[in-house]
N, C-alpha and C positions, 0 to 999 in steps of 0.2 A: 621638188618644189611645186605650189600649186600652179602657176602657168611656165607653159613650155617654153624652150628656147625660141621654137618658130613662131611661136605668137609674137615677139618681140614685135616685129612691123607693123602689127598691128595695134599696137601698143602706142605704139610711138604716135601714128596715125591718128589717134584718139586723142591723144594729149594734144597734140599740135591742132586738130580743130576745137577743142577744149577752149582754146584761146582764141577765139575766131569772137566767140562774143564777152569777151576780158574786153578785146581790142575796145571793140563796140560800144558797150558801157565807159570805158576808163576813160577814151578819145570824145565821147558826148559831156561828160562830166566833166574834164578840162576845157571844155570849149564854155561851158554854162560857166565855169568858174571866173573864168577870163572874161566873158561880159558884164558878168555879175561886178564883178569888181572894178571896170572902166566903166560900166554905168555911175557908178559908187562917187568913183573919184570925180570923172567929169562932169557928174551930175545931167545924167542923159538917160533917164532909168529904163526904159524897155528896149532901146536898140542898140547897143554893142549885144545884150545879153542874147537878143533874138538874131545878132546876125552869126555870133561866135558861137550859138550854140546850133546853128546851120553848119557852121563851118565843122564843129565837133562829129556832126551828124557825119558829115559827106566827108570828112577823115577817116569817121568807124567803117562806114559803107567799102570807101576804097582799100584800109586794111583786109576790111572782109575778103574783097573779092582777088587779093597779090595773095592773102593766104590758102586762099581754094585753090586758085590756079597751080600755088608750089605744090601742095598736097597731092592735084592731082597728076602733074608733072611727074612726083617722085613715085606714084603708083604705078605711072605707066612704065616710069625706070625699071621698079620691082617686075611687072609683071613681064619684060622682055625679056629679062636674066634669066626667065625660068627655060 
């Protein structure tokens, strides 16, 4: 097969921060939608939108950083096994 069996961790590794900025984008994108649409409704047009899309930010930001942190947690697993 073209990659090895011991690549595998490294693999995994990759895809898991892969999604470090999925998080990022999909969490800013619900938060804009969420304001978008109570502005809409209550008729309040730029602040639900600009506070929920704060809040989407600082959602993505903090996924960011419980993702890195696991990541780097499960490296330091790997690397004391050896």
């Amino acid at each position: 097969m073209f990659f090895k069996k011991r690549d595998s961790a490294l693999w995994q590794t990759l895809s898991k921060a892969s999604l470090i900025g999925i998080h990022l984008v999909t969490c800013t994108f619900v938060g804009l939608l969420i304001g978008y649409y109570l502005d809409k409704w209550l008729n309040t047009k730029p602040w639900f939108l600009i506070l929920f899309l704060i809040f989407g930010i600082a959602a993505g930001f903090k996924n960011m950083y419980l993702e890195t942190k696991k990541i780097q947690q499960e490296e330091k697993k790997r690397e004391q096994s050896k």
